[in-house]
C-alpha positions, -999 to +999 in steps of 0.1 A: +212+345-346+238+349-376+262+328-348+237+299-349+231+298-380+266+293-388+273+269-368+243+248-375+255+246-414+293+236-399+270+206-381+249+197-408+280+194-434+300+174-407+264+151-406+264+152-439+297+139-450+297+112-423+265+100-437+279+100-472+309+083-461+289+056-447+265+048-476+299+044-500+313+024-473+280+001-474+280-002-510+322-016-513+319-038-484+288-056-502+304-052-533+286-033-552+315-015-558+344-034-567+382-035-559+401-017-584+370+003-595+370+039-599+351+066-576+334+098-589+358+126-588+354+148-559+335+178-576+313+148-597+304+132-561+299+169-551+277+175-577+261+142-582+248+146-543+241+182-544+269+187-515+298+207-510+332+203-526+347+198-488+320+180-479+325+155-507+366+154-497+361+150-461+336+117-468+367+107-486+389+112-463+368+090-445+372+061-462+407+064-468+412+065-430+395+032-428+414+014-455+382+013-481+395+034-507+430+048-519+440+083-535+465+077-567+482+105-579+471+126-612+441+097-610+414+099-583+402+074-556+395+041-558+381+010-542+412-006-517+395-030-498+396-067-508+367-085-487+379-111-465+366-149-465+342-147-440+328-174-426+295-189-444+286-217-421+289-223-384+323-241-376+321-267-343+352-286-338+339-319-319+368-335-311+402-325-294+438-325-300+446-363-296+483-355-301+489-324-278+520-321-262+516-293-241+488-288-216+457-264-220+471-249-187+510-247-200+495-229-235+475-202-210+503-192-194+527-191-219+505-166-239+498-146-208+539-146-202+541-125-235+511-100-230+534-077-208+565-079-228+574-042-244+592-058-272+568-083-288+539-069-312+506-081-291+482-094-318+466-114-288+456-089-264+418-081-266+420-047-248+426-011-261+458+002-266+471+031-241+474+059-271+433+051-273+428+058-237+425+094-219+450+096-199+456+131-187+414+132-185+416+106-165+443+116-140+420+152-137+388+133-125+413+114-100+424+146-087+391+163-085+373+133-072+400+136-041+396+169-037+356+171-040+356+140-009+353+150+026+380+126+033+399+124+005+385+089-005+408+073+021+378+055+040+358+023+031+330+029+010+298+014+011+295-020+005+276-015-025+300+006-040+303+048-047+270+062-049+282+084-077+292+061-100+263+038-095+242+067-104+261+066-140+263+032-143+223+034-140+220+059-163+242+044-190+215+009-188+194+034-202+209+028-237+212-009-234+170-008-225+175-010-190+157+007-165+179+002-132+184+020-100+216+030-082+207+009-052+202-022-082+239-022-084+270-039-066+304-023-073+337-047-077+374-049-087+369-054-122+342-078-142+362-114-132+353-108-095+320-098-109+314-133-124+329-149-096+301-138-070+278-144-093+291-180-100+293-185-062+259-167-053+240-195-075+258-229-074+281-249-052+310-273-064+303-302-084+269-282-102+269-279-139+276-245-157+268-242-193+296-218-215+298-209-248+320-229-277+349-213-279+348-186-253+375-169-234+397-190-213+397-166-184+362-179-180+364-218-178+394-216-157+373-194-134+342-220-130+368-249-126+384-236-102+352-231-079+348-271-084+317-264-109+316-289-138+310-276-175+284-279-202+302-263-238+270-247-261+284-247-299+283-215-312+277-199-348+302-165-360+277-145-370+247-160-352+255-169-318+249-194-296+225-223-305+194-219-285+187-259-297+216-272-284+210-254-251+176-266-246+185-302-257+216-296-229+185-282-200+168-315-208+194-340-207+214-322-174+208-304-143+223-270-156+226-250-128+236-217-141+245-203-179+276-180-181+272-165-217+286-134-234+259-124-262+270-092-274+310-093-294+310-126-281+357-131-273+370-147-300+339-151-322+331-114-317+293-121-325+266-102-313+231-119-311+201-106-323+178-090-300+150-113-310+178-145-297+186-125-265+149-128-252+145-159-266+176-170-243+160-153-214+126-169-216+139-205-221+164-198-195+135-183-171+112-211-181+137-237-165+143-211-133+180-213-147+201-177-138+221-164-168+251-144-160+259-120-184+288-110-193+288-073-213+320-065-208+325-052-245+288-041-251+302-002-256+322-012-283+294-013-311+300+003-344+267+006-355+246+034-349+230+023-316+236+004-288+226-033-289+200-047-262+215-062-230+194-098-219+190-083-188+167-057-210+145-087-210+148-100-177+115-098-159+123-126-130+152-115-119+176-140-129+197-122-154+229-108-135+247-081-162+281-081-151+305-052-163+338-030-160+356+000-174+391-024-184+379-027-217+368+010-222+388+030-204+412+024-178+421-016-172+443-007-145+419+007-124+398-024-118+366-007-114+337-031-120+303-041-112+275-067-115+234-060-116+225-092-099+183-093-097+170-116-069+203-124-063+216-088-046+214-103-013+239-131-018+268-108-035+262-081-009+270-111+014+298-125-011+315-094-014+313-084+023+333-115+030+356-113+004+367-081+003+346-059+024+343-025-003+358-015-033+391+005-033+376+043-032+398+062-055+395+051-084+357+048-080+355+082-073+375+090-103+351+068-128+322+082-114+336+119-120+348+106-154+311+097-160+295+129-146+318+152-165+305+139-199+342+127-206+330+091-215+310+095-237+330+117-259+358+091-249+338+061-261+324+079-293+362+086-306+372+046-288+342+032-311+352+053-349+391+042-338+382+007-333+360+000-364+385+016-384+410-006-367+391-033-376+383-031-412+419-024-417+430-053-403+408-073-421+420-058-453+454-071-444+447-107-437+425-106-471+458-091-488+487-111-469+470-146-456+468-172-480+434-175-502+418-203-482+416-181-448+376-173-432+376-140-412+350-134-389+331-101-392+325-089-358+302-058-356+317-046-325+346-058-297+383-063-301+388-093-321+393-117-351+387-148-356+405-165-385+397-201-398+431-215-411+443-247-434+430-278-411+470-290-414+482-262-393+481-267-357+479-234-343+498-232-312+530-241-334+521-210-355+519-194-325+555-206-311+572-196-348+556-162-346+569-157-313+604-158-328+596-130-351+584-111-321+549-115-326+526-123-301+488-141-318+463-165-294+459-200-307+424-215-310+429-243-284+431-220-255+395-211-261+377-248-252+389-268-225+399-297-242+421-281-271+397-276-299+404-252-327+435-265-334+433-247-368+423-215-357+437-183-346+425-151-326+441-119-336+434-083-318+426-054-333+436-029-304+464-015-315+459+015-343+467+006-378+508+013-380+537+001-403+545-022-375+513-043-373+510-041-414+544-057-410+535-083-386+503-093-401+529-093-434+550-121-415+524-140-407+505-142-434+540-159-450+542-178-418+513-195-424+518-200-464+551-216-454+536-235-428 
């Protein structure tokens, strides 16, 4: 009993110090208190909230970690963190890049070129960072999920995909408000193949798809090249995608299908609302319109909870979730999967065609990942690194990018998007940078008619180092000099 006890006091003062941390946190990033201002001493903030001494440090600690306060010698803590410009209105770029010299398609690939180059800082890769990921975890539930088949996992599997990981992948909708069986799933190689059955489950060439404004490039370039025509919906930072200009859009066009990404939105990094989400369903469902979601960064939230999927809301059957682990926890592996409604049939079908089953292994190894309890422990540490990550970053274009820069504020994903001078175009930003060995993603690859000339997407997957506070140094003076 004395055991218990003990260790129930260790777990309320870890609680405890996380919870301070937090409210401090709250109060400097709304400015209640100020950069430059002085913090409690450690014994005051211990006494002043009736905690202990370490208790107090360690929420200090805390903070200091995530770049929000600083520890001056002889002198105490104080408030660090300088709140970026974020963005106060929506910004909707309506017309394109008269004077482009390079094509849309000559822009892709010359940022893709760089994102496997060892010596060039990637600022323009929305995906974790291999120090992040668990390795050596990871190559133990490959070995046991070998060992534990009857054959080794060198046969097909089914075409729906292993029944083990569909089991966790069912149980895991549980936090997004879903209530899914295994058999409601369909594995894949990765979430692009995902959205490409889904995309060629519910339209044929020449239909219209309607896409967010910007959105990922990966994504247009996929529904062009199944013949599909495209419909751009403008999108807010912080709000999302306007629900007006959709249904104006329904109206006007015969919208086949609506390829969205609602929660940490790449580049905005938004996350609707929950109340937006079912409004999105219902006027989507109201028009017989599928929506194909794409939650590929839902698990990166760093709030307290989970946010709400649309399929939470789906009660038709025309929401089709589509997901991977790429993003969370091992991109190489290309273990994905789609929840496709009334629409299971037709990727069964799609899939069988394409490419008969999933490769075994390494869904064997995710869904032994899953049942060990490895990924959520995994995804807990991924979430505190990344917001960390993120707030640090921030701090840096506040100190080093010239005064007139909007941040966004993403409350979750991988990603920045920064709102530059309207004189800089930003793919030559991007070509000088690239001669300081700095890799950054211009706005125009994110429309498909070279929009956000003046804009910039920078990553915040790699951990806060010397090198990147360095980098984000030289471009910060990049742009000044620009």
């Amino acid at each position: 009993m004395i055991e218990s006890s003990t260790q129930n006091t260790a777990y309320d003062e870890d609680f405890l110090y996380v919870q301070i941390a937090d409210r401090l946190g709250s109060q400097i990033r709304q400015m209640v208190l100020k950069t430059g201002e002085k913090l409690p001493s450690v014994r005051a903030l211990s006494q002043e909230q009736g905690i202990s001494l370490s208790t107090a440090y360690k929420a200090y600690v805390q903070l200091e970690i995530k770049g929000l306060i600083e520890a001056r010698p002889k002198s105490g803590y104080y408030v660090r963190y300088t709140p970026a410009r974020s963005f106060d209105e929506p910004k909707r770029e309506k017309q394109a890049n008269e004077s482009k010299k390079v094509s849309l398609d000559e822009m892709i690939a010359m940022v893709y070129r760089n994102f496997s180059t060892d010596s060039i800082v990637k600022l323009s890769v929305a995906s974790p960072a291999l120090s992040l990921l668990p390795q050596a975890k990871l190559n133990k539930s490959m070995i046991e999920a070998i060992r534990l088949s009857s054959n080794s996992c060198i046969s097909y599997e089914g075409v729906q995909g292993n029944e083990n990981l569909k089991k966790h992948i069912a149980r895991q909708a549980f936090s997004w408000g879903g209530n899914i069986l295994p058999d409601d799933i369909v594995t894949t190689q990765g979430c692009m193949e995902a959205l490409v059955f889904c995309l060629r489950a519910v339209t044929k060439p020449g239909d219209v798809v309607a896409i967010e404004s910007p959105t990922y490039f990966g994504i247009f370039n996929t529904v062009q090249s199944l013949g599909l025509k495209i419909t751009e919906i403008p999108t807010d930072p912080t709000d999302g995608l306007d629900l007006d200009y959709l249904a104006s859009a329904i109206s006007k066009q015969q919208i086949k299908a609506c390829l969205f990404v609602p929660t940490f939105s790449n580049p905005l990094g938004y996350c609707m609302t929950n109340e937006k989400k079912k409004k999105l369903v219902e006027l989507l469902a109201k028009n017989e319109i599928p929506l194909i979601e794409d939650d590929i960064y839902g698990e990166m939230y760093f709030g307290k909870t989970r946010p709400r999927t649309c399929k939470s809301y789906d009660k038709q059957g025309l929401v089709m979730l589509c997901s991977s682990v790429s993003k969370t926890l091992a991109p190489g592996y290309r273990v994905g999967w789609c929840i496709p409604g009334k629409f299971k049939a037709q990727i069964i079908n799609l899939k069988l065609m394409h490419s008969l089953s999933s490769a075994s292994p390494t869904q064997a190894a995710i869904g032994h990942f899953f049942e060990t309890g490895r990924y959520d422990l995994h995804m807990r540490n991924l979430r505190k690194a990344l917001h960390t990550q993120c707030l640090r970053y921030t701090q840096a274009i506040a100190e080093y990018f010239p005064a007139e820069v909007k941040v966004s504020r993403p409350p979750g994903g991988y990603v920045l998007w920064v709102e530059l001078n309207k004189k800089i175009d930003a793919f030559e930003l991007y070509k000088q940078a690239l001669t300081y060995k700095i890799s950054i993603s211009p706005g125009q690859i994110f429309s498909t008619d070279s929009r956000f000339t003046n804009f910039i997407r920078i990553s915040f997957g790699i951990p806060y180092n010397d090198e990147i506070d360095k980098s984000l140094q030289t471009l910060g003076h990049l742009i000044s000099n620009f």
